[in-house]
N, C-alpha and C positions, 0 to 999 in steps of 0.2 A: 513374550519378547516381541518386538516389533522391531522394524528398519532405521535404522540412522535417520534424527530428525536436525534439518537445519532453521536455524531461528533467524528471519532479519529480520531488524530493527532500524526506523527512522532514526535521525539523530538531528539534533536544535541547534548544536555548538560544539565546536575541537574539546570543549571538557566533559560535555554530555557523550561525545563518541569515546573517548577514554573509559567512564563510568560502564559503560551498556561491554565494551570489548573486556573488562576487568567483570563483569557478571558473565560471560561466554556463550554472547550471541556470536553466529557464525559469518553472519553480514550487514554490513552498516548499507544505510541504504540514502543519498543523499544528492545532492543538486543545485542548479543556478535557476535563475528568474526567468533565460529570456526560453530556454527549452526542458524545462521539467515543469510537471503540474504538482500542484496542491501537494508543498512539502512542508514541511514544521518552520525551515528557514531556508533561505536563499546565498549558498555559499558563494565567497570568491572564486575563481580559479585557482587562485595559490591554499585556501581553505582545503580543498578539494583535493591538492594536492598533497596537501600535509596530512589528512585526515585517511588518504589512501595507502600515506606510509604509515603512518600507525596501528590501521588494522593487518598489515602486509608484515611486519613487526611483531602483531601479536599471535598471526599464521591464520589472520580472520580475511575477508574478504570486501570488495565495495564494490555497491551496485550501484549505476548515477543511473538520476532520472532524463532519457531523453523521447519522453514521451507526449510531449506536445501536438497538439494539430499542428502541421507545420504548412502555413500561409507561403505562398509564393518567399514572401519578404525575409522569411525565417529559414528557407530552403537556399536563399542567397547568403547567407552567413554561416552555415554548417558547418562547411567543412574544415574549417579551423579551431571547432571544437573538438572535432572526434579527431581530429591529429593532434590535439592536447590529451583527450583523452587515452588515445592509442598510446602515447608518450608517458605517460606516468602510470601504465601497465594495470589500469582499475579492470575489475576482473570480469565484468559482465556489464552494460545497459538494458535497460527497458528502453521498449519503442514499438510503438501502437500505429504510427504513419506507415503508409508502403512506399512514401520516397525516400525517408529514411533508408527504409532495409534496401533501395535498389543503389541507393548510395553506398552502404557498407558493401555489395558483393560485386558492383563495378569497378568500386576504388581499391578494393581488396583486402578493406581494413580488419583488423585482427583483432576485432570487439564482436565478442558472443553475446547475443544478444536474447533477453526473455520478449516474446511479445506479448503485449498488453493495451489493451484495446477499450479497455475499461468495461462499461456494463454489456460491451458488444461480444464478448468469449465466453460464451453458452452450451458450445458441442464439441466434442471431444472429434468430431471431421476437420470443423475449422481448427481446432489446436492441432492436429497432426498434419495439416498443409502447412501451415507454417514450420511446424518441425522438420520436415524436406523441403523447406525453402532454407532453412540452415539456423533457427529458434533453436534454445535449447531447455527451454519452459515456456510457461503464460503463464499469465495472473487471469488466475478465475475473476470470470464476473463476481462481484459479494451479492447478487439476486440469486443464486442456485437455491432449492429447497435441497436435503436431505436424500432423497429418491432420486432425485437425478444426479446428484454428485456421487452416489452409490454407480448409476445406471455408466457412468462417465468411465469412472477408476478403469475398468478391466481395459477398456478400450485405447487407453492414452498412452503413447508412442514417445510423450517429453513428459517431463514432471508438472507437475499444476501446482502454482502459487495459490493457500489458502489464507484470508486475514481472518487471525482467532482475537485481533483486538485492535481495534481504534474506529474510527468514523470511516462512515463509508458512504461514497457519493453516487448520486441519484442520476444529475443533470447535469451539464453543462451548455452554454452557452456561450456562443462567438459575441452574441449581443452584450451592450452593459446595460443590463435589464436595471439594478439599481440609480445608476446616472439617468438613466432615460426613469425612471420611477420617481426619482427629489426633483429632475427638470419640470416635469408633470405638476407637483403640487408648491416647485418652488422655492424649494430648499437646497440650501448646500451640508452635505453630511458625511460623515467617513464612511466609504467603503470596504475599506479593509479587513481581514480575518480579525483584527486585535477589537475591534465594534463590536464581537461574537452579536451578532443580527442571528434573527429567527421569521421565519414563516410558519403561521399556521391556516389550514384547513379553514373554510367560514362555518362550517356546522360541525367541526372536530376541532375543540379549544385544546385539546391534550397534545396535538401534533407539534412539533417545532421544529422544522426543517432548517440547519445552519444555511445561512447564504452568505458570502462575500463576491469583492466584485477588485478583479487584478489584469494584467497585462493580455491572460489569453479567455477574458468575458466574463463570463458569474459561473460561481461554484453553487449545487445547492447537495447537500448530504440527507440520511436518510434522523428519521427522529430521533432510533435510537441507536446508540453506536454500540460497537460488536465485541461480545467475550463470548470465548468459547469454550471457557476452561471448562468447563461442566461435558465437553464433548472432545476435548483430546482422545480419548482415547478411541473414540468412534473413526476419527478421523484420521487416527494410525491405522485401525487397522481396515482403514477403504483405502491405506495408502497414500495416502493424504501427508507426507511428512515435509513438506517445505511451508514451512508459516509465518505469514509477516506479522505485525506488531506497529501498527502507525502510533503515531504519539501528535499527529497536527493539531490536536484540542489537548493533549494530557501533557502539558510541559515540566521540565523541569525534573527534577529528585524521583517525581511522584512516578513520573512512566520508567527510570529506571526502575525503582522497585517493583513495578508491575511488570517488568519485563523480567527479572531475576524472579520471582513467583512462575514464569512461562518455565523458565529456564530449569529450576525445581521439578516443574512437571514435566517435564523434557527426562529430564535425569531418572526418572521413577517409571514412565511409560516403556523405556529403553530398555530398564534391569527389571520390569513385570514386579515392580511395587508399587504401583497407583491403585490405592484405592477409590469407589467412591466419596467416603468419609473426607478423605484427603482432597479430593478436587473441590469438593464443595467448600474445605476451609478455606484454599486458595481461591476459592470464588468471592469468600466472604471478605477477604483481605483485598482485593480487587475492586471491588466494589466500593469501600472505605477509601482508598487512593484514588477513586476516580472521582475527577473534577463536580464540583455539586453544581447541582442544577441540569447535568446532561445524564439521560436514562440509557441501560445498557439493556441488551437482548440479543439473542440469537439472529436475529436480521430476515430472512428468506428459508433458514434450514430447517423450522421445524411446520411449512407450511406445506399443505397438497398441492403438487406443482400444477391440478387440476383449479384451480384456486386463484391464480396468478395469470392476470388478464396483461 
């Protein structure tokens, strides 16, 4: 038996968040353009709203993303969002800026927040400063190897966000490396996520690193993107039980059903029926739903942290 696990999940569309809250993920996780990063889709405000009563409705939860670098120009427009957000009672934010968080505990707003800092939440010291700064998780870096995420668990004071599936980012950039890259040789071309562009290595032809280029610079992700089903249980019992599920590349039908296969193994790791035999069929079905063309792995967890420059 292991601990109570909770599942969030990205969502694309108010029918897509219906589908993923009728399979019994615990938290939709979702956002606007001008302060969330690299989400599946860019909701309205009244989206937001609607889709916060429906998991509230279903006794599920919403996380918004407000975790943007946030540019002087972005810090002038804030606070009529998280007084929307406050306002329609969504149950937690992410947020990786420290103006943000000195925003929420001057204005005294009553949004708990996870911090997330992207590939920068490496040690379980810096997650517990923020947890007495008033966090009530992080989102793990997705570069941990396996021995440090062991070496973390006993020490952690808030809970730690793990992604057991979807894409996971490398880089970012303030720059538009792409626009300044077609200005370069002269061309006009789409930036966008929907171009799925790749980069690879000059002497590694196997590498494809996704890149797109939007509002807060270029995104670039890792080759391949992350399932972890084969390692649920590992990760239960290092305590590991909050796991997200991105869907930015796996749209549609296909990442619910791959989120209902999480949700499966959720149910079986809980009442100490997982077997090996069984993770691996849900592995096999996972891998069949995922988009072709993009390769999936383990990411950082099963490398020598001695290894990683």
């Amino acid at each position: 038996m292991v601990e109570k696990i909770a599942i969030t999940a990205t969502a694309e569309s108010i029918e897509q968040a219906k589908a993923l809250l009728a399979q019994g993920v615990d938290t939709l996780y979702i956002g606007e353009s001008e302060f969330g990063l690299r989400l599946p889709h860019d909701f309205s405000w009244d989206e937001i709203r609607a889709i916060t009563q429906l998991a509230h409705d279903a006794n599920a939860k919403v996380t918004v993303a407000v975790n943007a670098i946030m540019h002087p120009e972005k810090m002038a427009v804030i606070k009529p969002y998280l007084d929307f957000l406050e306002e329609i009672k969504v149950d937690q934010i992410t947020v990786g800026d420290t103006g943000v968080i000195f925003v929420l505990e001057r204005d005294d707003y009553k949004l708990p927040y996870i911090y997330d800092a992207s590939t920068m939440v490496t040690s379980s010291r810096q997650i517990n400063f923020w947890g007495s700064q008033g966090a009530i998780g992080a989102v793990l870096s997705r570069e941990l190897p396996k021995e440090e995420l062991k070496n973390m668990a006993g020490n952690l004071e808030i809970f730690g966000e793990v992604l057991v599936y979807g894409a996971t980012i490398i880089h970012q950039s303030k720059r538009p490396l792409l626009e300044n890259y077609y200005n370069f040789i002269k061309t006009d071309e789409e930036k966008s996520r929907a171009r799925n562009l790749f980069l690879s290595e000059p002497k590694e032809e196997n590498t494809h690193y996704s890149i797109y280029e939007d509002s807060h610079g270029t995104h670039i992700f890792a080759s391949d993107d992350v399932d972890m089903m084969t390692e649920l249980q590992n990760l239960a019992e290092m305590s590991y039980t909050h796991w997200k599920l991105d869907g930015i590349y796996t749209p549609g039908d296909d990442f619910v059903a791959i989120t209902a296969r999480f949700v499966e193994a959720r149910a079986l790791l809980e009442n100490g029926g997982m077997s090996v035999t069984q993770a691996h069929a849900f592995d096999e079905d996972i891998r069949s739903l995922h988009p072709k063309g993009r390769t999936l792995g383990h990411g950082f967890y099963d490398l020598d942290p001695d290894d990683i420059k």
